[in-house]
N, C-alpha and C positions, 0 to 999 in steps of 0.2 A: 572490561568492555561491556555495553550494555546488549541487554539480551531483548531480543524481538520473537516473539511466538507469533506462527503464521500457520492458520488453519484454513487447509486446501480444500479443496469444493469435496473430495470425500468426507469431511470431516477429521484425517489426520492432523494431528497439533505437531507443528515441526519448531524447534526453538534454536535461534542462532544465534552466537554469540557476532555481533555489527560494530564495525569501529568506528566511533564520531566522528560526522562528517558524511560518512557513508547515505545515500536512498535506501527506505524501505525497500526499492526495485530493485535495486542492481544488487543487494543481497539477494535477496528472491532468484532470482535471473542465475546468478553465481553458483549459487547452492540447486539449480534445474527444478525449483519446487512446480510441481502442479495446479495448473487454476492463475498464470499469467504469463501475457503473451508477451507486454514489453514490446513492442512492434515499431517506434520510434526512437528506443533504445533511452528513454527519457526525455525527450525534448521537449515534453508540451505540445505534439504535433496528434496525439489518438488519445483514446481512452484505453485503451488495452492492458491496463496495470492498475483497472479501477480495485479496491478495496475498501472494506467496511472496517472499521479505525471501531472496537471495540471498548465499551465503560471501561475505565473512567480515563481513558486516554485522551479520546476526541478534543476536550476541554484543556489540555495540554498542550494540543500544535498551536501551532501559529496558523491563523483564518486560510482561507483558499484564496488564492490570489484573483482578477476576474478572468487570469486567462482562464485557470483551472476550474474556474467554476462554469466559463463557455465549454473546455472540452468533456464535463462531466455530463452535459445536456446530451453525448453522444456514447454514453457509457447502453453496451450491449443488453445488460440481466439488469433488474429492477436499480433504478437512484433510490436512494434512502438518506437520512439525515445524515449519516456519520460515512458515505461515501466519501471518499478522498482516490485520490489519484495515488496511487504509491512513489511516482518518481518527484512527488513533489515534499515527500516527508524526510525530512534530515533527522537522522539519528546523533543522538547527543544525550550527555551521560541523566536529563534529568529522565528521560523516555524510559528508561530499563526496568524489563516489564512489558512494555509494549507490547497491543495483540492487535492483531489484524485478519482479516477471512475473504478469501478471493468466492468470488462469486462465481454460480456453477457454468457463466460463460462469460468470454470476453470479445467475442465478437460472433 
């Protein structure tokens, strides 16, 4: 199963093993980690699962769709380049490894 490292707004590094298929969110979510809120439970409907997609992943996903790139315009704590939405990132075995860092708010 690939592994995803998720560093919370303290800076603890939490690393979970994610099954293909699986959102970066609903791992998160699952495991109660710190630093997202999740608050439309994935839909694409808030930004509250904004994350920072960590070198040399970013270059990995697949592009932001344009919804996700409208609801990222409404992400709470600084946008940055490698901002992504977490319920829009599909885990799949090439990702493992994957890191990602919740921002110190999300809303």
């Amino acid at each position: 199963m690939p592994q995803v490292t998720y560093i919370e707004p303290d800076g603890r590094a939490v690393t979970l093993e994610v099954k293909s298929g699986r959102s970066v969110m609903s791992a998160a979510m699952e495991a109660g980690l710190e630093g997202i809120e999740a608050q439309c439970g994935g839909n694409l409907a808030c930004a509250t699962c904004h994350c920072y997609v960590q070198e040399p992943w970013l270059e990995q996903l697949e592009p932001p769709s344009d919804d996700e790139l409208l609801m990222l315009e409404n992400v709470a704590a600084e946008r940055r380049d490698n901002s992504r939405l977490s319920c829009q990132l599909t885990v799949r075995p090439q990702l493992d490894g994957l890191t990602v860092q919740f921002p110190e708010r999300q809303s």
